[in-house]
C-alpha positions as CSV (number, residue, x, y, z in Angstrom):
1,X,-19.8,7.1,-20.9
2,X,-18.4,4.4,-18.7
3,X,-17.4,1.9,-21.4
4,X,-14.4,3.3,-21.7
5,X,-13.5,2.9,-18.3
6,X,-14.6,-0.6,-17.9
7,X,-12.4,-1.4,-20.9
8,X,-9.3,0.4,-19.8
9,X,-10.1,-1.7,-15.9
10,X,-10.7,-5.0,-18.2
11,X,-7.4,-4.9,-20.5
12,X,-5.4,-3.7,-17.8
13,X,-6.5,-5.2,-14.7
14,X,-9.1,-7.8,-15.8
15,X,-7.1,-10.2,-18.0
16,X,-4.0,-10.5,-16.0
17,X,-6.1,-10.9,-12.9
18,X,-8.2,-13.9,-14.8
19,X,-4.5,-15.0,-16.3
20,X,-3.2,-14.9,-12.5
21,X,-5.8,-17.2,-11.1
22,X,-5.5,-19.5,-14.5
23,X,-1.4,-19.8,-13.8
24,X,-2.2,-20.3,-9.5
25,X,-4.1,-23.5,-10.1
26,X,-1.4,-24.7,-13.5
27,X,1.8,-26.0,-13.3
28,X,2.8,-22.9,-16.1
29,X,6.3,-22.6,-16.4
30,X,8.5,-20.5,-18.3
31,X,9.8,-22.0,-21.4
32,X,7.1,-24.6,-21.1
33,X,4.1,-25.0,-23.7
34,X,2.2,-27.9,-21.5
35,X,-0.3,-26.6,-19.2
36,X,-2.3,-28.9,-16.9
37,X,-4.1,-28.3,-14.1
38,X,-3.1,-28.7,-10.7
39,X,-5.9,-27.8,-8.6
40,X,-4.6,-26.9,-5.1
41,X,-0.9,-27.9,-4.9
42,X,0.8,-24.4,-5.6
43,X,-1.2,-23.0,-2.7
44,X,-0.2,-26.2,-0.5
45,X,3.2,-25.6,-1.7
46,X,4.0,-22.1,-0.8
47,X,2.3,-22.5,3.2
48,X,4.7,-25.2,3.8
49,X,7.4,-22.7,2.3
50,X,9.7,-20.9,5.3
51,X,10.5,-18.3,2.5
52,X,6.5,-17.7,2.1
53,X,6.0,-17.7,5.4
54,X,8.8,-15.2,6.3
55,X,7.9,-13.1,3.2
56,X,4.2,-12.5,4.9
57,X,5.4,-11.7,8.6
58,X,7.6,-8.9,6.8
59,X,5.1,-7.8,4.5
60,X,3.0,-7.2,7.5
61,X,5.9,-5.7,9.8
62,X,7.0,-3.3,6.6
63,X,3.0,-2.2,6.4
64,X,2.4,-1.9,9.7
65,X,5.5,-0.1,10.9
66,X,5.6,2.6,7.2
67,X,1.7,3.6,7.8
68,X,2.8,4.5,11.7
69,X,5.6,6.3,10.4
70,X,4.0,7.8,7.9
71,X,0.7,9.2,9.3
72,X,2.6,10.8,12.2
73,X,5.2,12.6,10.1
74,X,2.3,13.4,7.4
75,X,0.1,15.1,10.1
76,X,3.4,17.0,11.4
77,X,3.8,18.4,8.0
78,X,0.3,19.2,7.5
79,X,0.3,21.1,10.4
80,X,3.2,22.9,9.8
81,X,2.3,23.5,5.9
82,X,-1.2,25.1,6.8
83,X,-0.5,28.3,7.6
84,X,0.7,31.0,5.4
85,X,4.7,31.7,5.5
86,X,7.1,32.8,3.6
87,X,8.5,30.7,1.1
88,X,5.5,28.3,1.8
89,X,5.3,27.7,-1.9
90,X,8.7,26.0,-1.9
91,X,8.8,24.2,0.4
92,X,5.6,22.3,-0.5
93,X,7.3,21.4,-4.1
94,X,10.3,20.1,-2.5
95,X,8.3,17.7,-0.3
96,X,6.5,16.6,-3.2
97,X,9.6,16.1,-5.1
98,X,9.7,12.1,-3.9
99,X,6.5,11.2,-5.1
100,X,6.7,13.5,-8.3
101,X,9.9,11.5,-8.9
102,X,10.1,8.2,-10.7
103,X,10.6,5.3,-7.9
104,X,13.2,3.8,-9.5
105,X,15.5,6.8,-9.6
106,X,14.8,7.7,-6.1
107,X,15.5,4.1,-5.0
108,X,18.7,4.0,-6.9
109,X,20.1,7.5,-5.6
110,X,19.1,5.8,-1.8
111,X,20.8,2.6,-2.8
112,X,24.1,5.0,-3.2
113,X,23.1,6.8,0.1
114,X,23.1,3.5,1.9
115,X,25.9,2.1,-0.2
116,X,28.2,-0.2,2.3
117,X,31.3,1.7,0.9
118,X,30.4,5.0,-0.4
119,X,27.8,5.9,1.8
120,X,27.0,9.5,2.6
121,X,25.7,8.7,6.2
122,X,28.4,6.3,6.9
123,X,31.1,9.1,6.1
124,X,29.1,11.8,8.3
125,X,28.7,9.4,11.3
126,X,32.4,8.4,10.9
127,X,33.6,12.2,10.7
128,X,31.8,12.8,13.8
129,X,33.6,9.9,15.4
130,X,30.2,8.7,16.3
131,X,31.3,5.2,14.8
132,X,35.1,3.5,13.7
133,X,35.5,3.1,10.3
134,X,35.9,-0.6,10.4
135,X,32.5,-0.9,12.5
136,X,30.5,1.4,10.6
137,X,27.4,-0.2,10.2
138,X,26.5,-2.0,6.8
139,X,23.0,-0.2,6.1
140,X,21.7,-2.9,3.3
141,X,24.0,-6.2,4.7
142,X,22.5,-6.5,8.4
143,X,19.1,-7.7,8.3
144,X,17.6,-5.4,10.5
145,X,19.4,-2.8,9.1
146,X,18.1,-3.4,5.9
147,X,14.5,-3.6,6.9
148,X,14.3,-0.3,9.0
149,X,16.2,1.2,5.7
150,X,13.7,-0.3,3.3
151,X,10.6,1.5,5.4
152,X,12.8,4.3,5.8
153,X,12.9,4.7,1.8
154,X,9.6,3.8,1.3
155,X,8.6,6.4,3.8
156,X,10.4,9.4,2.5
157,X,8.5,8.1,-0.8
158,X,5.0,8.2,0.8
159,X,5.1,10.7,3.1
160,X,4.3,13.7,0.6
161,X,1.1,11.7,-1.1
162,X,0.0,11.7,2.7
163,X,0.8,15.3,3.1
164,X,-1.6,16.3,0.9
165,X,-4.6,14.3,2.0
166,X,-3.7,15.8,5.0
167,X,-3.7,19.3,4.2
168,X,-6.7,18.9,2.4
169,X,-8.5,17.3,5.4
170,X,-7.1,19.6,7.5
171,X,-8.4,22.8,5.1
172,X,-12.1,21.3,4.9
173,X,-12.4,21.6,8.5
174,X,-14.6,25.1,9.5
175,X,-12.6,27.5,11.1
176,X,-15.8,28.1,13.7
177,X,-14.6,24.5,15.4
178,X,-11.4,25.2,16.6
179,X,-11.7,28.7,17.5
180,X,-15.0,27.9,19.4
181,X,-12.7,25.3,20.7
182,X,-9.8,28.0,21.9
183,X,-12.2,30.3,23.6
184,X,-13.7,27.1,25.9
185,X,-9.9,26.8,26.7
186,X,-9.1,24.2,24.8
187,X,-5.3,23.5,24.1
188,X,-3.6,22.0,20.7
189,X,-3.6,18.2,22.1
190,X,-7.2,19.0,22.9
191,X,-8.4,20.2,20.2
192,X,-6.2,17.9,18.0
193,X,-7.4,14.5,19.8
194,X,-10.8,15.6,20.0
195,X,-11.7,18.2,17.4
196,X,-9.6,17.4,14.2
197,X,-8.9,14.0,14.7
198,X,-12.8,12.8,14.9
199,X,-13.5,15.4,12.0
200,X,-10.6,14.0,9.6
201,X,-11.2,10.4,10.2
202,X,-13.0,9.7,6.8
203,X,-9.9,11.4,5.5
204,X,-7.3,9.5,7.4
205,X,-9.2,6.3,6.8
206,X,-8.6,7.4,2.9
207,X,-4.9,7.9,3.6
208,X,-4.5,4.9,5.7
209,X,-6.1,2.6,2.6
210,X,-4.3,4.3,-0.1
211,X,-1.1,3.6,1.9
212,X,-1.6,0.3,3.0
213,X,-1.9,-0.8,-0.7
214,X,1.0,0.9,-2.4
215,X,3.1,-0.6,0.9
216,X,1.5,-3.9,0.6
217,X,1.7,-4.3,-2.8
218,X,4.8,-2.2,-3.3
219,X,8.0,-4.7,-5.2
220,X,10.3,-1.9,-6.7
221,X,11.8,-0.6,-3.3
222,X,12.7,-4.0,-2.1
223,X,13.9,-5.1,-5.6
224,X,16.0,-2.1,-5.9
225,X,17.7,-1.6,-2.4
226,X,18.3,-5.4,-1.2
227,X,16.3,-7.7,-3.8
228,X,15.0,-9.2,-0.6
229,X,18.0,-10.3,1.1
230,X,20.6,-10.6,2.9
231,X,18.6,-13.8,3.6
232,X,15.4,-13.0,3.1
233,X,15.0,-10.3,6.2
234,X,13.3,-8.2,3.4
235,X,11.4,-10.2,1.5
236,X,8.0,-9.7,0.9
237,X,5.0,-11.2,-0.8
238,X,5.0,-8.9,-3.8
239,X,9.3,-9.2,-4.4
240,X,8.9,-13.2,-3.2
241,X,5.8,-13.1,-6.1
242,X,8.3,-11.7,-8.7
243,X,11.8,-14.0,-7.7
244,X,9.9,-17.0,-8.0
245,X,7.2,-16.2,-10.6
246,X,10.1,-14.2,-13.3
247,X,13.5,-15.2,-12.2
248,X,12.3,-18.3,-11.3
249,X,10.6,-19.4,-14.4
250,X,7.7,-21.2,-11.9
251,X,4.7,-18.8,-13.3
252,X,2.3,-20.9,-11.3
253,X,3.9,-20.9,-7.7
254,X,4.7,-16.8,-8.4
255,X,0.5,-16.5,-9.3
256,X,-0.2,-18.7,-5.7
257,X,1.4,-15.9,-3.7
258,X,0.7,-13.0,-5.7
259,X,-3.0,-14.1,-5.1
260,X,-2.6,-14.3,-1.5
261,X,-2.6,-10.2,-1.8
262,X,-5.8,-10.2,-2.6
263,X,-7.9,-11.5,0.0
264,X,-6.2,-8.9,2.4
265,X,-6.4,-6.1,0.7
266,X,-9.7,-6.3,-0.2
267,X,-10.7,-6.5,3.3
268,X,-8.5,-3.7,4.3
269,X,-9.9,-1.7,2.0
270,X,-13.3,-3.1,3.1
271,X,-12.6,-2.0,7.1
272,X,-11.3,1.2,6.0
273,X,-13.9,2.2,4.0
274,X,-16.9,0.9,6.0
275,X,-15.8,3.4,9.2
276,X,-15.2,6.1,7.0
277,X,-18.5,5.6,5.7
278,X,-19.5,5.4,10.0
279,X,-18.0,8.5,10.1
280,X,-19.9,10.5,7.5
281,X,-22.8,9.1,8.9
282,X,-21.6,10.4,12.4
């Protein structure tokens, strides 16, 4: 019953995985038949790389500051979704609308939103004479500007897949607790902090994997928005992976960094999972 499984994990993950780690220690170029091996030199070429090395300090900024983001405005939701109201149905499908949505749409229709010329936020902030129209900011041309826009888009994209875990988590929780909670006099911080919190963390630490990985590993947003620039202040391992690997034709120096993903994530999702398991035992 599970061979069909392992296959489908073989084809599609296996092989280019074995074909990555072939390429990293090659010098495989595209357009090139010769193929020798290198042994180390990729991996000694990309550290001494300022593009590498600024790629990993914002593919750890971009992680760090999208999971803070997006666990806080997850819970919010959660919170506000849990209860029965009116209309309750709705609203849940149109927060689940940008992760039902293909990524590459969405990205495109916040590429227009953040378009230095047609921009729908520049225009509103202008109206409101909040900004001159000749220093109206340039969303995807200031490199800090384009970073906080990249998480921002990346955000609204994982926010509802958190959501969910969420409310699930939240939903699973006895409704004994928290009243037994409210009668001792406990408030909602309380009871928050020190109730649901400790109850939810397998849940979170769930949450907090799945969305360290998709923002880790994630390429099309940056592709799509800023294709890493202006001058690299949003490039990241995955996009750096894919300039230097595809539109770079050096297949073996885009394998050396896509393989430096995987040492990290695999003890991310190590951490994550061993105090989850703490917590279940707890």
């Amino acid at each position: 019953m599970f061979l069909p499984s392992v296959l489908y994990i073989g084809a599609l993950i296996g092989i280019p995985f074995v074909l990555a780690v072939l390429y990293a220690f090659s010098d495989a170029r595209i357009g090139s038949s010769s193929f020798h091996f290198v042994g180390l030199e990729n991996f000694r070429s990309i550290l001494h790389s300022p593009s590498f090395r600024k790629a990993l300090r914002n593919s750890i900024v971009f992680t760090l500051c999208a999971q803070v983001i997006v666990i806080v405005c997850s819970n919010i939701l959660a919170i506000a979704l849990e209860k029965p109201f009116r209309g309750r149905g709705f609203v849940r499908f149109l927060i689940l609308l940008p992760w039902v949505a293909p990524v590459s749409l969405g990205t495109i229709g916040w590429k227009w939103i953040l378009d230095s010329i047609y921009s729908v936020i520049t225009w509103v902030l202008v109206t409101l004479h909040l900004f001159k129209p000749y220093a109206a900011p340039m969303w995807l041309g200031e490199p800090h500007l384009a970073m906080a826009s990249v998480i921002l888009v990346h955000c609204w994209r994982l926010i509802p897949f958190s959501t969910v875990i969420m409310l699930a988590g939240r939903s699973a929780i006895p409704k004994e607790i928290p009243e037994a909670a409210a009668i001792d006099g406990a408030g909602f911080w309380r009871t928050f902090f020190q109730i649901r919190i400790p109850i939810m963390t397998p849940i979170l630490s769930v949450a907090v994997l799945f969305g360290i990985i998709f923002t880790f590993t994630d390429m099309t947003v940056v592709y799509i928005l800023t294709a890493g620039g202006p001058f690299d202040s949003t490039q990241t391992l995955p996009s750096l992976a894919f300039a230097t690997g595809i539109a770079g034709s050096d297949l073996a120096a885009g394998a050396a960094i896509s393989l430096f993903l995987v040492p990290v994530l695999v003890l991310v999702a190590y951490l994550m999972l061993r105090v989850a398991n703490r917590a279940e035992v707890v």
